[in-house]
Every structure is written in C-alpha cells, then in structure tokens.
C-alpha positions in Angstrom: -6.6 0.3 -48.7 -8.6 -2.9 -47.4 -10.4 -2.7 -44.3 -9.0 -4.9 -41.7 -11.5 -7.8 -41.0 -13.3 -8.6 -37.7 -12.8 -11.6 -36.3 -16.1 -12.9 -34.5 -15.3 -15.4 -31.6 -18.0 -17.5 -31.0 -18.7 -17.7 -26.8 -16.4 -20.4 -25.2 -18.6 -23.4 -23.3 -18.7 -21.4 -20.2 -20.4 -18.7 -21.5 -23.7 -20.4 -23.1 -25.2 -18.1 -26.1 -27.9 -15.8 -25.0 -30.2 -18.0 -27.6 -28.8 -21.3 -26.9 -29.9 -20.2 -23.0 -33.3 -19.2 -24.6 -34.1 -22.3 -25.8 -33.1 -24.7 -23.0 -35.1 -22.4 -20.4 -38.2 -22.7 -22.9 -38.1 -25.8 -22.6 -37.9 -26.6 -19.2 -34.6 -25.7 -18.0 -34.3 -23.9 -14.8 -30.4 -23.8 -15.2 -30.8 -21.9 -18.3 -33.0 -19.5 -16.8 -31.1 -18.6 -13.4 -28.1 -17.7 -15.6 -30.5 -15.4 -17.9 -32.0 -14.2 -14.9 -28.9 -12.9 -13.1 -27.7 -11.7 -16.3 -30.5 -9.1 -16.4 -31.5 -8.9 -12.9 -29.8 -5.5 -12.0 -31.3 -3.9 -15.5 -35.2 -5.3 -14.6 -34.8 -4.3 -11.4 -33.9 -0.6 -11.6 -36.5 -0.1 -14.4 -39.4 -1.3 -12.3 -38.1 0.5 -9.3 -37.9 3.6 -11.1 -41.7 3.1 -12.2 -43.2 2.0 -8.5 -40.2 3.9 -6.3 -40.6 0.9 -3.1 -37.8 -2.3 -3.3 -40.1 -4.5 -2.0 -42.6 -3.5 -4.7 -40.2 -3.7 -7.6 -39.1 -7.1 -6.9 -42.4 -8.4 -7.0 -42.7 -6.7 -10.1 -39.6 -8.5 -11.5 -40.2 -11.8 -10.3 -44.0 -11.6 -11.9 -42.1 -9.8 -15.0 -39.8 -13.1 -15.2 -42.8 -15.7 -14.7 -44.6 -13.8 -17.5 -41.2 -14.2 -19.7 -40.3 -17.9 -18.9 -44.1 -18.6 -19.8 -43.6 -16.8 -23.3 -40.2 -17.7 -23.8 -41.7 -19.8 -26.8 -42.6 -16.6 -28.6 -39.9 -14.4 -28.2 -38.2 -14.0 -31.4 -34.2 -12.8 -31.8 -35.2 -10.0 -33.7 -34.9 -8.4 -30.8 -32.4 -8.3 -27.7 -33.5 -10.2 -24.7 -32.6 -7.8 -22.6 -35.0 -4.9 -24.5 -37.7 -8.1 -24.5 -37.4 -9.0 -20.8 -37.2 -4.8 -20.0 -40.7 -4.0 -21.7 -42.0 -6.4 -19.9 -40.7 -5.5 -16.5 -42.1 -2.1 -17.1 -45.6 -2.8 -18.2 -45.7 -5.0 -15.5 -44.8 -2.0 -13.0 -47.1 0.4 -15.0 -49.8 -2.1 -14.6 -49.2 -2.1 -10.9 -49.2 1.9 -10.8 -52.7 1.8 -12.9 -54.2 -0.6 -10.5 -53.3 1.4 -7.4 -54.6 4.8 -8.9 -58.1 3.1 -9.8 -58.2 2.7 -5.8 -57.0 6.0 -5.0 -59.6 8.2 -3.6 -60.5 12.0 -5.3 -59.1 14.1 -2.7 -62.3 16.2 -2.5 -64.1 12.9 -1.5 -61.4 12.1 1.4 -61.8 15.8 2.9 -65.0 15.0 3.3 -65.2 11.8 4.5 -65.3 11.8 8.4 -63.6 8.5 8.6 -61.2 9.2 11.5 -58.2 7.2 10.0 -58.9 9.5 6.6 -59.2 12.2 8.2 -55.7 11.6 10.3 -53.6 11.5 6.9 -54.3 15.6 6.8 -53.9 16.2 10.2 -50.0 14.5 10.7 -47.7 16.7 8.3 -46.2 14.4 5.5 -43.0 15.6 6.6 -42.8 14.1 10.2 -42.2 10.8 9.7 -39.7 8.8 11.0 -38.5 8.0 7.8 -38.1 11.6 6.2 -36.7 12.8 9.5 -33.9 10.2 9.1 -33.3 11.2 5.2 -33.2 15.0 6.6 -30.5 14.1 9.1 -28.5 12.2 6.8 -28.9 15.2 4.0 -28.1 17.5 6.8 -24.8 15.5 7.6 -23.6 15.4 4.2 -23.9 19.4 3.5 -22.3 19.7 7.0 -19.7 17.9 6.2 -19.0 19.6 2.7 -19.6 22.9 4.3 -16.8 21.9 6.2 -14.8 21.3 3.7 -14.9 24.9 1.8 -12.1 27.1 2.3 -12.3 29.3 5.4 -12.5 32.6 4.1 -15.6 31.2 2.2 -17.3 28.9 4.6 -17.5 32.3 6.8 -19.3 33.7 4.8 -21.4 31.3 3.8 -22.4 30.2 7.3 -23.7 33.9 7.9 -25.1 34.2 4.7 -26.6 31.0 4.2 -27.4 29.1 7.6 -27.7 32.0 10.0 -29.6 34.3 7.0 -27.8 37.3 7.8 -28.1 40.2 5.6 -24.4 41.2 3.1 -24.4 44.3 5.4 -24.8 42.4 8.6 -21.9 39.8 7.5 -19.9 42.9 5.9 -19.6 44.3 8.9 -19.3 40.7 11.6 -16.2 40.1 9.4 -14.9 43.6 8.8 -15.3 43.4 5.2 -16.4 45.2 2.3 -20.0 44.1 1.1 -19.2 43.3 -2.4 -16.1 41.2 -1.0 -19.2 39.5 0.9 -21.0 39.2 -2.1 -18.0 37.9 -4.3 -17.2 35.1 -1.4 -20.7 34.0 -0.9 -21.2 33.4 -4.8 -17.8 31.2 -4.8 -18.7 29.3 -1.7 -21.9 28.3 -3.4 -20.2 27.4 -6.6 -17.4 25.3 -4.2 -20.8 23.4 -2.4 -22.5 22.7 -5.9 -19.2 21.4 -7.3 -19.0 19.3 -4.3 -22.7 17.8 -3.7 -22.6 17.1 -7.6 -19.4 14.8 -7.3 -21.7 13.2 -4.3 -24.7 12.9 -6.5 -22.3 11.4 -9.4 -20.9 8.6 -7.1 -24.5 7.5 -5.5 -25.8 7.6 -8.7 -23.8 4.7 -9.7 -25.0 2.9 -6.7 -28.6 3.9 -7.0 -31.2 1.7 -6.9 -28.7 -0.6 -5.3 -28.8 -4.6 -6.0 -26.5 -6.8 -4.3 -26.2 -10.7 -4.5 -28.3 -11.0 -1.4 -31.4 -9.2 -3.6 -30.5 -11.1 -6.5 -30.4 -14.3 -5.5 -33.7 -14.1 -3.6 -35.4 -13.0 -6.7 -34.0 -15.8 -8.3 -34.7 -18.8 -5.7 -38.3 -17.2 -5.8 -38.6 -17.3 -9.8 -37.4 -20.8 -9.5 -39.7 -22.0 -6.9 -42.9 -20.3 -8.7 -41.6 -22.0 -12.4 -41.4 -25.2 -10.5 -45.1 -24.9 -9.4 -46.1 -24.4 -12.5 -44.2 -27.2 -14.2 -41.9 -24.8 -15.8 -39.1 -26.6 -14.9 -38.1 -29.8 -16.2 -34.7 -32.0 -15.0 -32.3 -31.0 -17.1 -28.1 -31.4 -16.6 -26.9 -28.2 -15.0 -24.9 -25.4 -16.7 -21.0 -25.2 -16.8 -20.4 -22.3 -14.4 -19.9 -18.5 -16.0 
C-alpha cells in the first residue's frame, strides 16, 4: 500500500518565513527583527534566567544576547534552527555573566578575615531573615496551610499532631483514643494526600515559571530596537503585515 503524501503549505503572507525574516533583519530591518524577537523571547528568556536566577539580570542578558545576534545575523547559516542559534547564544551570554561575577567573588577564608565592617556584617545577619525570604516563607506557609486544610479529617488530625505539633504516635494514640498503628497508618496517608496535593501545585506553577508577560516582552523589545538603531542596525524599511 502507498504511503499517503504530505502536503507542505508554504506560510500565508501574514506569517513571514523564519528565513525570509532572517534576511530582512540582516539587512537592516527592524520590523523583521521585533517579529523574530517576540517569537523567541519567552524561550531566551527562561534559559538565561535559569543560568543567572534575577529577572532583571536575565533580561539584560537577552537583550545583549539579541544585539550579539542581529550583529551576526549575516553568518547564521539554516543548517541550524534559529531558535537553537539565538538559545546558545543567550546562554553563553549568561554563563559569561556568572564567570565574570565569580572572578570578583571573594575566597571565603579571605572575607572572615577581613575586618571590613560591611564584610564582616554579611556573617553576622542570618541569610534567612530577610525580608524577602520571610515573605517566600509566609506565602509557602499559606499554601501547606491551605492543603492541610484540605485533607480529610480523620487524617489532617493526625497529621497536625504528628507533623506540626511533633507529638510522639503514642502521644497522638492516646489524644485521639486510637490505636498506635491506626496513628501510624493515618499519618503515612495524610502525607501521601499532601504530596499528591503540593505536586499538582508545583505542576501548575511550573507552567507559569519564569513568568513573561507582554509587559516584559515588549520592553525587551523597544530596548533591542533602540540599541540596533544606535548602532545603525536598523535601516527604513516598509513594515511587516501583522502575525
């Protein structure tokens, strides 16, 4: 039996080709390059910001990444995607960034025994009392409260006692008049109820992690732009027909 051929549509005018695109931005077109940029923004934007972990910081990294591209936009060859093109680039970009900052870091030995007051105050303030991580603990703390909430009765008593107020399976055996290995049996389900629960949380933020919204977006873009124009990247061309 034949094999049933694939038909190959070719884009329709309001979707330019990723190479047509390609070649207008390299020469000159800011147009061209918006519309590539916003096509990969989201993509450049999570891989640099899971290299330097800061927003702020992996924007600048995308924006450079993107000034770097539209400059050598004359090289790239189709070979490969633009997207795989435009990614490496993004991340050596950010792991330049993470090199540059460890050559500044100071040996830990050395800043122990500096006496510089300001050096000396990063070990005496614990890490952990920030005002930052004290608003990610009260926002972690709302979400297991709330899913504690949400586990059956005859297992959220147990794992109240158990778990938040550390009581012993004896101790909570006998506050709920209940044999120990019911205790037991109840505490390992309530656990497995939470897990089940906080994973369907981390499986829905996960989706949203790293989060870039138009707002993000089109600053990167407008600042992309405004840098190409500086450095005669841009030429006037006729604008795009709209996506």
């Amino acid at each position: 039996m034949s094999a049933t051929p694939v038909t190959l549509h070719p884009p329709s005018p309001a979707e330019p080709a990723e190479t047509a695109l390609v070649a207008r931005a390299a020469a000159g077109d800011g147009h061209a390059f918006e519309t590539l940029m916003r096509r990969h923004n989201r993509l450049l934007f999570r891989a640099a910001r899971g290299i330097v972990r800061d927003d702020a910081e992996a924007e600048d990294v995308v924006q450079d990444a993107y000034l770097h591209a539209w400059r050598a936009l004359g090289s790239y060859r189709t070979e490969s995607r633009l997207s795989t093109w435009l990614v490496r680039i993004a991340i050596n970009e950010a792991l330049g960034r993470l090199r540059q900052k460890s050559a500044q870091v100071i040996p830990l030995e050395a800043a122990m025994r500096n006496h510089d007051p300001e050096i000396q105050s990063l070990f005496a303030d614990e890490a952990d009392r920030g005002p930052e991580q004290a608003a990610m603990r009260g926002q972690m703390r709302r979400v297991m409260e709330a899913r504690i909430d949400q586990l059956p009765e005859i297992f959220r008593l147990v794992f109240v006692l158990r778990a938040v107020e550390e009581m012993s399976v004896e101790e909570t055996a006998q506050a709920l008049d209940i044999p120990e290995a019911t205790v037991r049996t109840r505490f390992f389900r309530a656990r497995s109820l939470l897990r089940e629960s906080l994973a369907q949380d981390v499986d829905a933020a996960l989706a949203d992690a790293f989060s870039f919204d138009g707002a993000r977006c089109d600053r990167i873009v407008a600042q992309v732009l405004a840098r190409g124009a500086e450095e005669g990247l841009v030429h006037a061309c006729p604008p795009l027909a709209p996506e």
